[in-house]
C-alpha positions in Angstrom: 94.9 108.7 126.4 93.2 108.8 129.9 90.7 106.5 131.1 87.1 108.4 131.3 85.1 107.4 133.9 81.7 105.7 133.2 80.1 108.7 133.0 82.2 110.7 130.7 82.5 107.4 128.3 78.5 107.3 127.8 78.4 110.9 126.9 81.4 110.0 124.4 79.6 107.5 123.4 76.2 109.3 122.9 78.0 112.0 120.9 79.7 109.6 118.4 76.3 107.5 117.9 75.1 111.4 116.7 77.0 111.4 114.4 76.1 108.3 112.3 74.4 108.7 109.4 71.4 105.6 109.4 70.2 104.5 106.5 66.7 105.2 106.0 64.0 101.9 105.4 64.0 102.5 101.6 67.9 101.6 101.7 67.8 99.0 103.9 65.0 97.3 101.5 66.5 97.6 98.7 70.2 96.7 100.1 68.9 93.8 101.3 67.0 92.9 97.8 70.3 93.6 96.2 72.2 91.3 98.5 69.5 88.8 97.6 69.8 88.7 94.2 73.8 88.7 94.8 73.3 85.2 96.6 70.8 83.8 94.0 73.3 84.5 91.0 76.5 83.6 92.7 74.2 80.5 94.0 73.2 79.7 90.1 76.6 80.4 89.2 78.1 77.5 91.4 75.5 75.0 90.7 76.6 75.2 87.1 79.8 74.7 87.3 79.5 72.1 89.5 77.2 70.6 86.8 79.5 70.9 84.1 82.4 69.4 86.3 80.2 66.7 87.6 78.9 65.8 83.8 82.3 66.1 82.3 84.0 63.6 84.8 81.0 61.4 84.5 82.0 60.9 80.6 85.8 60.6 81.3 85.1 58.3 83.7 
């Protein structure tokens, strides 16, 4: 492929960036409460099994 010259790349580039579909605020909002909620869970999820490793080996031990 040929190298376009600065011109020609920003009008490649302008025509690509066209075509992306953006997600509009609602998504966004609610992605990023989803994603949220993700972390607390996996968050809980990890603190109890730490916990139940932690207060098994403290009665083996």
């Amino acid at each position: 492929m040929a190298k376009a010259n600065p011109l020609q790349f920003i009008q490649q580039v302008r025509g690509e960036v066209s075509k992306v579909v953006w997600p509009t605020r609602r998504e966004v909002i609610l992605t990023s409460i989803m994603v949220f909620v993700m972390a607390m869970l996996t968050a809980a999820f990890f603190f109890l099994v730490d916990f139940t490793i932690r207060t098994g080996l403290g009665f083996v031990i």
